[in-house]
C-alpha atoms as one frame of an Amber mdcrd trajectory, in Angstrom:
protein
 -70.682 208.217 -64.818 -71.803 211.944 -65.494 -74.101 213.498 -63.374 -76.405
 215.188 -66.129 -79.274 216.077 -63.853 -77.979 218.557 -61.336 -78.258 222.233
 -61.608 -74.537 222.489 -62.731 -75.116 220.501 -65.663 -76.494 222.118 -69.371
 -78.435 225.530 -68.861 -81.531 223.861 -70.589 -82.043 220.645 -71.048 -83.190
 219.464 -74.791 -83.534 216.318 -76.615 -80.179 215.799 -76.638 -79.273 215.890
 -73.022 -82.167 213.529 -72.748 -80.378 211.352 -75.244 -77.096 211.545 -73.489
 -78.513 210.316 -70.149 -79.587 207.249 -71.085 -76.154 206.370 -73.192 -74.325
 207.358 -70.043 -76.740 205.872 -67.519 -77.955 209.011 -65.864 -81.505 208.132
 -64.552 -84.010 211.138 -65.707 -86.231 212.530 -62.735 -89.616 214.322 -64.173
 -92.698 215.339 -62.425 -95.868 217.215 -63.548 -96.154 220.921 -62.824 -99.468
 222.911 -64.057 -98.541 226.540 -62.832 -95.486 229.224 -62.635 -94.725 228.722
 -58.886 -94.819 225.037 -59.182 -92.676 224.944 -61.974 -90.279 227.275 -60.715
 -89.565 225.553 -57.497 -89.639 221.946 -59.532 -86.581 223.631 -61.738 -84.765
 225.570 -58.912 -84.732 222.103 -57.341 -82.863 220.377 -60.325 -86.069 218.126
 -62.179 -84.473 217.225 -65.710 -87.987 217.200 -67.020 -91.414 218.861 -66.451
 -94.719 217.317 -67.780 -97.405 219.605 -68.482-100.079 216.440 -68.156-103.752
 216.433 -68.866-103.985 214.786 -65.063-104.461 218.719 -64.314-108.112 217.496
 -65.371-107.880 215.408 -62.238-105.817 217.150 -59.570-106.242 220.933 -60.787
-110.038 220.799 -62.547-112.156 218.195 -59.809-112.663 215.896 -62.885-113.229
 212.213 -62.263-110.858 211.598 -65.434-108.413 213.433 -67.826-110.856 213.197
 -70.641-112.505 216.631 -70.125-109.828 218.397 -70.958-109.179 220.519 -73.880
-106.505 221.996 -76.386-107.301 225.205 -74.938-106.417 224.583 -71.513-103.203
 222.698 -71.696-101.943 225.537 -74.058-102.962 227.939 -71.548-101.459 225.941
 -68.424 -98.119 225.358 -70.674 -97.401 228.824 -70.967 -97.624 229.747 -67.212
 -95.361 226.671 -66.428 -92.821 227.499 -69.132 -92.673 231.217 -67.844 -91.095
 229.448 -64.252 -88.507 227.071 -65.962 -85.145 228.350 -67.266 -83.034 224.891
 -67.625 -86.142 221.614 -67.535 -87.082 220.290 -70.490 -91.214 220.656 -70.746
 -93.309 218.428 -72.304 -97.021 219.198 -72.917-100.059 216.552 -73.482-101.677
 216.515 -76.106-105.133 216.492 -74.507-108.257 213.639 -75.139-109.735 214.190
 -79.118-107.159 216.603 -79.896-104.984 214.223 -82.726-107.206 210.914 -82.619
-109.980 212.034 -85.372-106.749 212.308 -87.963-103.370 212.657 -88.016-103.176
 215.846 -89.920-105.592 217.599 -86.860-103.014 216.053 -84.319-100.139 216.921
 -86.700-101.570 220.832 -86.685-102.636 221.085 -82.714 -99.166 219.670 -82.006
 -97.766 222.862 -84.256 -99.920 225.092 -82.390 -98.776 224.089 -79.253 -95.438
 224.767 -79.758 -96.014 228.144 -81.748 -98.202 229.202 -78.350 -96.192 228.054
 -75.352 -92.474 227.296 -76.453 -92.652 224.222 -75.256 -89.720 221.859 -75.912
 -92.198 218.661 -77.153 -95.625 217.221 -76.875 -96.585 213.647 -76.112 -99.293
 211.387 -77.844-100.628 208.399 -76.051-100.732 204.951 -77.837 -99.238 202.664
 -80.299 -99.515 201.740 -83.806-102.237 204.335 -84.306-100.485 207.494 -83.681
 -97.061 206.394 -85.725 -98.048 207.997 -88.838 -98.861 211.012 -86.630 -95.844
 210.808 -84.818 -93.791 210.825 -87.662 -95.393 213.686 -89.562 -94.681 215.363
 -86.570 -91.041 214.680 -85.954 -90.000 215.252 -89.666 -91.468 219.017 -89.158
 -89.234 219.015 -86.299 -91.346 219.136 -83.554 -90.043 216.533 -80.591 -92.284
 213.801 -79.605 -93.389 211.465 -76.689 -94.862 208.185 -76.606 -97.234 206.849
 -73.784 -97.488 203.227 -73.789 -99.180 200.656 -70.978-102.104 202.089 -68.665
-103.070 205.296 -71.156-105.271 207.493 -68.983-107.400 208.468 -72.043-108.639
 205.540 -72.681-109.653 204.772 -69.313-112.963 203.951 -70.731-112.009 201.360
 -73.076-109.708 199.870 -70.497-112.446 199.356 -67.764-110.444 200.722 -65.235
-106.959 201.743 -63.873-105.409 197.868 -63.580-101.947 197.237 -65.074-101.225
 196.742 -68.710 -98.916 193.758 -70.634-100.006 191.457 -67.742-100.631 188.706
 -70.382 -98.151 187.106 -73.116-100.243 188.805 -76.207-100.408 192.495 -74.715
 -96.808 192.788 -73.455 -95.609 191.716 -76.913 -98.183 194.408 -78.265 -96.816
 197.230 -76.203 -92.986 195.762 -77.378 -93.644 196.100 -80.636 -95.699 199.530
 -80.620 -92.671 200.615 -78.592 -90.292 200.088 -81.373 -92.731 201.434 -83.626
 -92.630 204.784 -81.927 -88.680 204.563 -82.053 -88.712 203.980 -85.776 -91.205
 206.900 -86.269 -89.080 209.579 -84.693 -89.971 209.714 -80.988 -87.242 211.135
 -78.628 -88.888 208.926 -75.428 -91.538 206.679 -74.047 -93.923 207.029 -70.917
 -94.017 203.524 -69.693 -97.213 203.192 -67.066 -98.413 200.410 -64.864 -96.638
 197.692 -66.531 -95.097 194.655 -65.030 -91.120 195.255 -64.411 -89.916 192.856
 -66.538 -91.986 193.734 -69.153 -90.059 197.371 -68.741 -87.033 196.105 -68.544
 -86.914 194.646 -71.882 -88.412 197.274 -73.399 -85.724 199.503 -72.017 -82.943
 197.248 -72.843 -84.108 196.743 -76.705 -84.653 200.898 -77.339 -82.087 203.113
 -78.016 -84.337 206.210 -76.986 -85.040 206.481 -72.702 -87.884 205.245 -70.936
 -89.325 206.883 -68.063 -91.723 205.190 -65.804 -94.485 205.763 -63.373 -95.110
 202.304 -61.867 -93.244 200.331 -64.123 -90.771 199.353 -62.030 -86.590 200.494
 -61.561 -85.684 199.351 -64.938 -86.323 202.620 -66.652 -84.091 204.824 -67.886
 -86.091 207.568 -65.907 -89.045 208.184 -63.194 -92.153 210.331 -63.249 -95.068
 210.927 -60.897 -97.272 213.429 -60.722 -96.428 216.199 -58.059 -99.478 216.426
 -56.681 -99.154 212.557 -55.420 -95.438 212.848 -54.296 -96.243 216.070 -52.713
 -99.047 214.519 -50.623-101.501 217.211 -52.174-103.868 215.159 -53.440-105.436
 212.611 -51.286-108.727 210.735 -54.052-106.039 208.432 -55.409-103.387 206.139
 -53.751-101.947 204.182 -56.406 -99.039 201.991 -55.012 -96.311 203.434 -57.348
 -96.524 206.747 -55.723 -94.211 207.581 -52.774 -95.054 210.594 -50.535 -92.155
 212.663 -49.838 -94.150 215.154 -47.890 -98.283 215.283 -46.788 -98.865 219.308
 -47.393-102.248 218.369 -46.975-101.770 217.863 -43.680 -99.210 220.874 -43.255
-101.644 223.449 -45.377-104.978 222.535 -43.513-103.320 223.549 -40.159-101.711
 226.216 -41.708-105.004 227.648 -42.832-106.908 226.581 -39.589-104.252 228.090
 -37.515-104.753 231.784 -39.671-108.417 231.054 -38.945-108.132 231.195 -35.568
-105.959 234.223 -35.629-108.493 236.108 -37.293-111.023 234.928 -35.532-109.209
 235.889 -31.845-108.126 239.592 -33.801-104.624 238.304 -33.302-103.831 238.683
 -37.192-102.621 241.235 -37.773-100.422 242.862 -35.173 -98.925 246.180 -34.865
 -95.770 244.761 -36.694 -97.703 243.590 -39.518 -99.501 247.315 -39.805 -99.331
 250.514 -41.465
C-alpha cells in the first residue's frame, strides 16, 4: 500500500489524491486550522487535509455555538490559513444562513469563496436539501463536501450534541442522503457522532472517502478539531477527542513564569539588550 500522506508524496494535495487514498487504502488525517502559523505547522507536519471550520465560532470567537458566524469571517480566516499551506488540501465551511435560504445564494457564496481565498473546496452540511445545491456547485467546478450525522448548525433543531443514526429510521436517512451527495457530485463526506457500524456501511457502499470525527475506525479518514487534540481548549470534552498534548497547561506556566520575570526585573537581561 502507498503511503499518500507523507510530505514526500504529491506537492499539493487535490481531489484527486483524495480520491486515490481511499482506492488504495491510505487513511486521510485532517484537522482544523483558523490562522497562518497554525496552518503552517499543521502542513510542515504532513496533515493531508486542513478544515477551515465554522467551530472558529467556538474555539477562536467565545461563542456558545457555530451559528454566529458569518460569510465574512470564514473568507477572511481562509485566506490567512491558505497563505501557511503549500501541499494540504483546504476546505472552507460554508458558514450558518449562508446557502440554506436558496440554492442559487449558496451556489454564489460558494463562488465567492473560492474567487477570495483559493481555497481547494467548501463543505455544506446536510442531506437531501443541499443536493440540488451541491450539484449546481460541482458542475461549475467548484469541489464539494458533505456533512452528515451530528451537524453543528443545527444544534438547535437537534436539542443538543447526542449522536445521530442511533435508531433504524435515521441511520437509513443519513445512508441514503449519503448516496445522494455521491450522485450529486461531492468529492467526500464528514461523518460525525454516528454509531460505527452505521459508518462502516456507509463507507463500504461509497465510492468517494469518508472522514470521521467520532464515528468510529471505519472511515476512510479522521478529523478533529486542533484545538481539542492540542489540549487548547478545555469547555468541551467530547469522548472522540484524544489529547496529544495539554498546551493549556504548558502556555499558562509559560506565561506565569514571564510574569514573574517581569515582575522580579529578571526579563530582560543584559543578553537580551541593546
Amino acid at each position: 500500500m502507498k503511503d499518500l500522506s507523507t510530505t514526500s508524496g504529491p506537492k499539493r494535495v487535490t481531489t484527486r489524491t483524495i480520491a486515490t487514498m481511499k482506492k488504495e487504502g491510505a487513511p486521510i488525517a485532517s484537522l482544523t486550522a483558523y490562522d497562518f502559523l497554525t496552518a503552517r505547522l499543521l502542513d510542515q507536519a504532513g496533515i493531508d487535509l486542513i478544515l477551515v471550520g465554522d467551530s472558529l465560532g467556538m474555539v477562536f470567537q467565545g461563542h456558545e455555538t457555530t451559528i454566529p458566524v458569518t460569510l465574512d469571517e470564514m473568507i477572511y480566516h481562509a485566506k490567512a490559513v491558505i497563505r501557511g499551506v503549500e501541499r494540504a488540501m483546504v476546505i472552507v465551511d460554508m458558514p450558518f444562513m449562508s446557502y440554506q435560504v436558496d440554492p442559487q445564494e449558496g451556489f454564489r457564496n460558494a463562488g465567492r469563496v473560492m474567487k477570495e481565498t483559493g481555497a481547494g473546496g467548501v463543505k455544506f452540511e446536510g442531506g437531501e436539501r443541499v443536493v440540488e445545491m451541491v450539484y449546481q456547485t460541482t458542475q461549475a467546478g467548484i469541489p464539494v463536501m458533505g456533512h452528515l450525522g451530528l451537524t453543528p448548525q443545527s444544534i438547535h433543531q437537534f436539542g443538543g450534541y447526542q449522536p445521530r443514526g442511533t435508531t433504524s429510521a435515521e441511520a437509513k436517512s443519513i445512508l441514503r442522503d449519503a448516496k445522494m451527495l455521491e450522485e450529486a457530485g461531492a468529492f467526500a463526506l464528514i461523518l460525525e457522532k454516528i454509531p460505527t457500524k452505521l459508518s462502516a456501511q456507509i463507507t463500504k457502499s461509497l465510492k468517494i472517502p469518508t472522514i470521521g470525527i467520532g464515528a468510529g475506525v471505519h472511515c476512510d479518514g479522521q478529523v478533529l478539531v486542533v484545538s481539542d487534540m492540542l489540549g487548547l481548549y478545555e469547555e468541551f470534552h467530547p469522548r472522540f477527542v484524544r489529547k496529544y498534548v495539554n498546551l493549556a497547561d504548558t502556555i499558562r506556566q509559560s506565561v506565569g513564569t514571564f510574569v514573574a520575570d517581569v515582575k522580579k526585573k529578571d526579563f530582560p537581561n543584559k543578553t537580551e539588550s541593546y
